[in-house]
N, C-alpha and C positions, 0 to 999 in steps of 0.2 A: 795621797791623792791617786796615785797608782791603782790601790786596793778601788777605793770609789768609784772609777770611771770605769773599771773592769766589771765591775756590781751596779750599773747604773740604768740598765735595762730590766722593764719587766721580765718577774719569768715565764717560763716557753710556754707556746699557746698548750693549753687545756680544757676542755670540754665547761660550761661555767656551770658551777653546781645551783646557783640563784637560776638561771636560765631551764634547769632541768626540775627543777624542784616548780616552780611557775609551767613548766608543762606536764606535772604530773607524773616525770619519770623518775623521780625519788622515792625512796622507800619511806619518808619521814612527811606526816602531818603536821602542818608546822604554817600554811595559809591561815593568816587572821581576816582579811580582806581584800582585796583585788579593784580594780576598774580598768578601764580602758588604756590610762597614762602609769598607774604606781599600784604598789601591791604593800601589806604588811606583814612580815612574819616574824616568828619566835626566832630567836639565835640557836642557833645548833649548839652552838660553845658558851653560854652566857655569863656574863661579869657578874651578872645579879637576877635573881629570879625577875620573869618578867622582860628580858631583857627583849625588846623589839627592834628589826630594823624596818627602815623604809625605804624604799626602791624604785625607779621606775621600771614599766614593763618593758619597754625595750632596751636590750643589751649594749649600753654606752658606757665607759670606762670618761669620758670629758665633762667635765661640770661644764662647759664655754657651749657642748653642743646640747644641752638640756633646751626642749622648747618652752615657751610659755606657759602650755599647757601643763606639761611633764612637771614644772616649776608647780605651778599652783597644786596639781594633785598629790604632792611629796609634801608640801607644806598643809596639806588642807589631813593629809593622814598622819603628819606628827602630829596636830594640836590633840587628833581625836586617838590617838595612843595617848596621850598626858591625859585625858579627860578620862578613856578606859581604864589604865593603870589607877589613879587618883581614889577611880568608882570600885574598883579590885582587891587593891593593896594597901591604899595611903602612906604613897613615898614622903619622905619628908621633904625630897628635892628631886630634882632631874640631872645630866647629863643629856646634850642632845648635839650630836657631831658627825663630821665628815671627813674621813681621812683621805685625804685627795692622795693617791700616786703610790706605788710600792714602800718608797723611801719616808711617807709623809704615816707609813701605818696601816694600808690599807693592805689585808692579808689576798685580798680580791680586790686587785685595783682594776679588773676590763669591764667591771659592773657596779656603778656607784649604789652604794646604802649608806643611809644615816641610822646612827646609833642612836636607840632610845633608850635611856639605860633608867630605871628608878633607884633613888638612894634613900635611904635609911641612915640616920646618925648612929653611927658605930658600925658600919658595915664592910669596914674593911680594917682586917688582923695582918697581921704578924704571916698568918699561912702562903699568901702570894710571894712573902720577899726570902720569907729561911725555907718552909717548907715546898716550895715552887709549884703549891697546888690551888686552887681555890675550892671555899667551901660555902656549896649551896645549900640551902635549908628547902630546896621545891623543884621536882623535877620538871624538865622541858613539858614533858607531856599534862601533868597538874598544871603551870601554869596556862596551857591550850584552853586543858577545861574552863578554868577559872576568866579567863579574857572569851574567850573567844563570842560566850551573849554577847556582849559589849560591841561585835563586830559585827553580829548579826544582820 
């Protein structure tokens, strides 16, 4: 209990890499669509080719303080990542989630995104658990090309 309550704090503020990448100061293309309230991009790090998150545009780390608005525009840009992916790739299934809080998973807990992850039957080996690597068959930038009409 010690160890946890010692570890129970975000880590130290940081410049937010979603927040810089939404204004243009990353080096990485990786905007699938944008609006007013939510944006969609590629994962930097992806679980699976394809892998998108959803966000909204203003820098909030609380699901409780998400507006109505912000709510429908994150909901209204998952369906249409499932529909792009679906038009793209033909996952056989989805993943679609939110790791609320440092402790809950969230590597970037002061900026919520949900995971859109497409699955494929057989798409995960043996290489995340002995080889501690994952293996993509499509890089970040292929799958941009590939989505990114879809978002047009």
């Amino acid at each position: 209990m010690e160890y946890i309550q010692a570890n129970k704090d975000e880590p130290a503020d940081r410049d937010c890499v979603f927040c810089a990448l939404l204004a243009g100061t990353s080096d990485e293309e990786r905007i699938l669509a944008r609006d007013e309230h939510a944006f969609v991009t590629l994962a930097k790090f992806p679980y699976n080719p394809g892998h998108l998150l959803v966000l909204p545009t203003r820098h909030v780390g609380d699901f409780a303080e998400l507006t109505t608005e912000e709510n429908a525009a994150i909901s209204a840009f998952e369906q249409r990542c499932v529909e792009a992916l679906r038009e793209a790739s033909e996952p056989h299934g989805f993943n679609i989630g939110l790791n609320l809080g440092h402790v809950a998973g969230a590597g970037i807990p002061e900026h919520l995104h949900w995971h859109v992850v497409p699955r494929w039957g057989g798409d995960t080996n043996f290489m995340p658990v002995v080889g501690e690597t994952r293996v993509l068959p499509e890089l970040v930038a292929d799958s941009y090309r590939k989505l990114q009409p879809f978002f047009a």
